[in-house]
N, C-alpha and C positions, 0 to 999 in steps of 0.2 A: 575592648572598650577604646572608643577613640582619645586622643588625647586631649588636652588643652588647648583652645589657641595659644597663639603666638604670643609672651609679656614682654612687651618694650623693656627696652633699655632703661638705664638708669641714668641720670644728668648727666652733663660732661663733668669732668674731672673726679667723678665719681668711680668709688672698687664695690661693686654687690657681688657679693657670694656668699652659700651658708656661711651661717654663721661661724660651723666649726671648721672653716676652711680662712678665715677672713685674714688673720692676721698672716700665715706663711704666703698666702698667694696674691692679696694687698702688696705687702712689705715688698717683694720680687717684683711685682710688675712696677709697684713706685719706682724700686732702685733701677730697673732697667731703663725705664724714662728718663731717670733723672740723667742716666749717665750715656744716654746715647744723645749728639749732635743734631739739633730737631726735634720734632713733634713724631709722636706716635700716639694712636688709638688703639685699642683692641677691642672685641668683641667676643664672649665666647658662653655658650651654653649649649646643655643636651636636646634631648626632644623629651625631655620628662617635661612638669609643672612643676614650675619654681622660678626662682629670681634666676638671670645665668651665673654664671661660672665666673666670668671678670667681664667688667665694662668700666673701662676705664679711657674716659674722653671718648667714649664710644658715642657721644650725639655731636662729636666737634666734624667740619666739613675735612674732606682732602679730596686734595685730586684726584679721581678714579684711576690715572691711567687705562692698562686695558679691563681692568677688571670686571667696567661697565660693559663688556660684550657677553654676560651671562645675562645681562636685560635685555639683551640685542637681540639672542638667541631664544630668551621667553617670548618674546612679541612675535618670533618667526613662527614658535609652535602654539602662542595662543591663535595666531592667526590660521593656522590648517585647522583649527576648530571653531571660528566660525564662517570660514572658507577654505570647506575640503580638498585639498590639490595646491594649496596656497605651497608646501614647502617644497612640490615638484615643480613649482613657476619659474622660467628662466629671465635669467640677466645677464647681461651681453656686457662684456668686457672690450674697453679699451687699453690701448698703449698706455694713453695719457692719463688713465685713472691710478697706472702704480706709483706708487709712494714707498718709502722707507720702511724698515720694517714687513716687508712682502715675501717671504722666503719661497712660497706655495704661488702666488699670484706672480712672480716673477720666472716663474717658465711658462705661462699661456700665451699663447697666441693671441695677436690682432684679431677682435670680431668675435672672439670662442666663447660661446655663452656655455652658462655655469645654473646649476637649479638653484633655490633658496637654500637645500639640503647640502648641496656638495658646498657651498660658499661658509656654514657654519660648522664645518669641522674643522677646516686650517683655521679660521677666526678664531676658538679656543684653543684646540692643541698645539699649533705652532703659532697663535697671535699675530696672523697673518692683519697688517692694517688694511690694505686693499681688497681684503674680502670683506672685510668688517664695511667698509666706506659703502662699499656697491649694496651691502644689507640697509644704511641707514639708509642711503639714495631712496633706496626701494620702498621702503617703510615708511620715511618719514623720522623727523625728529620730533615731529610732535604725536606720533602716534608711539614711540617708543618710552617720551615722558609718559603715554597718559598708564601705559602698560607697570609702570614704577607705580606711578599714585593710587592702581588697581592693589598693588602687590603690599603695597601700602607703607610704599618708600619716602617719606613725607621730606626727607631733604636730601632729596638725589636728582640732579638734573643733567640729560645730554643736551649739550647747547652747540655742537660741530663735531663734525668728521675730525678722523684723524689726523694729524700733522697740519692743518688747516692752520696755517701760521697768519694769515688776516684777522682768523677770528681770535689767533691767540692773544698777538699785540694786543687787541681790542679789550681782553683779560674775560672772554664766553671761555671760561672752564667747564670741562663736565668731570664735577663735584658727587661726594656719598659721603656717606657715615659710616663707621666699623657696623653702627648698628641696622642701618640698612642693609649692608652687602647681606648681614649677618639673619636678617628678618630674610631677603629671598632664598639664601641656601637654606635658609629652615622650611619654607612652604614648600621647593624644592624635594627635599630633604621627604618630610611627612609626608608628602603624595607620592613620593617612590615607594616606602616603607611599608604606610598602613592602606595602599592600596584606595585611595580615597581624593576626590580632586579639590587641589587648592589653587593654585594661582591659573595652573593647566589641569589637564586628565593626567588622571597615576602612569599611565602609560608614556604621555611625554614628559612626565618629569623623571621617568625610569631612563626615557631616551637622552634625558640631558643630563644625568649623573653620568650614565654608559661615557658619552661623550669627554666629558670632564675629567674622568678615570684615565682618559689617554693624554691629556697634557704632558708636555714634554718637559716643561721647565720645573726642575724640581728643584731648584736652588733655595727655596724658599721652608714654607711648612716643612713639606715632606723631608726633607733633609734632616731636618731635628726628631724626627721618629723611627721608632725603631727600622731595620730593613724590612722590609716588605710590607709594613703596612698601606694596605689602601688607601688612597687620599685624593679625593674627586675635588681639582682645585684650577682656579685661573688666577696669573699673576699678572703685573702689572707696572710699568716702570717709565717714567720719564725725568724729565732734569730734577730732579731735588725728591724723586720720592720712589720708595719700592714697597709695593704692595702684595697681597698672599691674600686671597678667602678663598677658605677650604671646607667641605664635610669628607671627615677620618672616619674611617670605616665605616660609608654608606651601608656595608652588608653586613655590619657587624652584630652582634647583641646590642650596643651602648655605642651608638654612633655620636658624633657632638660635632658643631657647628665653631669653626673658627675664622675670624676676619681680623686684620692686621694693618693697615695704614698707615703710613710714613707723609712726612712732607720736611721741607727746608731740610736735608738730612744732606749735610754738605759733603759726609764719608759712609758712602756705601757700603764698605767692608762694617763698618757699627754698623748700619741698619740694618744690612743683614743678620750679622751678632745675636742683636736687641731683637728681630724675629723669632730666633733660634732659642734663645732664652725664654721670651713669651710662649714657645710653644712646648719646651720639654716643661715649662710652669706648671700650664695650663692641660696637658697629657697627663701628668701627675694626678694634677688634683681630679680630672675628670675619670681617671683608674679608681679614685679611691671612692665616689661617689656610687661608682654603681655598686660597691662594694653589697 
């Protein structure tokens, strides 16, 4: 049986979770908030039918950092389905297009063009921004929005390239919700799982967990879980905010969906913390659900 759509989030400033879960996982995410420097969101539910897990200030904006390049990388794979060959298409690298942040992109060569395919793996695993940049080039920023409001990200927008510091003074952030990040790694999610197509075909959303399962930066979620659990995740980090959405054990029996967003967080070492916290919470309670 298939499952249920997707149920939105719960208001901002709002804790939904069963009921018999309300009060220990409430009270922990409040204290965590209260006591970390900054704003934080969370986002978190399974792929059952139900209210989630914790949504707290999960419809409030933050800055994406890079987290927005799992939109980046939907819109490459929505696109080879409705133009086949679209993710073997090549794009031709400059000198002048690397930026900061380029770890992968900073040994190519002048002129060495790169397919849509090969551009979106450093893009997540290593967060490479100048792979990222040459994908928006390519795509467009407004065909990447529309690919969000498909997915049915109602307050997520990309508004510039990376490190784009004209557009930043200007204050074009590109913005999400815990409960957006947390709506695509769920369509994501479902269409690897039960085999069935949501945002893309099961088959690229199976390719985009594979993908995400190789991120390197594990500082975040995956840190606060046990060793070896699997956790198909993209982080995300710029002046004042560090961010984590993740699905934990894509292959698991009882997989669940977690998003985390920071902003103003003037000590990184807390927002780290306050991650780490939200997510052994949030582990917890989601162990005892599938109970």
């Amino acid at each position: 049986m298939k499952r249920a759509a997707f149920l939105s989030s719960a208001g901002a400033a709002l804790i939904s979770v069963p009921a018999w879960a309300a009060p220990s996982v409430g009270a922990k995410v409040r204290a965590i908030a209260a006591s970390m420097p900054g704003r934080i969101g969370v986002y978190a539910r399974t792929m059952a039918l139900g209210p989630p897990l914790v949504s707290y200030h999960a419809s409030h904006k933050f800055p994406t950092a890079s987290t927005i390049k799992v939109l980046i990388m939907t819109t490459a794979f929505l696109a080879e389905e409705s133009d086949p060959g679209a993710l073997s298409a090549h794009i031709r690298f400059h000198s002048s297009d690397l930026i900061g942040g380029s770890d992968f992109m900073d040994q190519a060569d002048n002129g060495q063009r790169f397919t849509v395919r090969e551009l979106i793996v450093p893009m997540i695993q290593v967060s490479d921004n100048t792979a990222a940049n040459l994908l928006i080039g390519h795509f467009g920023v407004a065909r990447i929005n529309a690919v969000g409001r498909r997915a049915g990200m109602e307050h997520t927008r990309l508004a510039r390239q990376f490190l784009d510091y004209t557009a930043i003074v200007h204050h074009h952030d590109n913005v999400s919700t815990p409960a957006d990040m947390g709506r695509l790694l769920y369509l994501i999610e479902r269409g690897a799982r039960e085999g069935v197509r949501t945002i893309v075909s099961a088959q690229h959303c199976r390719q985009m967990v594979k993908i995400m399962l190789g991120q390197t930066d594990r500082d975040g979620i995956p840190a606060a879980l046990p060793h070896g659990t699997p956790v198909a995740n993209k982080t995300g980090e710029v002046q004042g905010t560090v961010n984590d959405v993740a699905i934990v054990e894509p292959y698991g029996d009882s997989p669940f969906i977690l998003a985390i967003m920071t902003a103003d967080a003037s000590d990184y070492s807390a927002a780290y913390a306050a991650i780490h916290k939200v997510t052994r919470a949030t582990y917890a309670i989601a162990g005892r659900s599938y109970e």
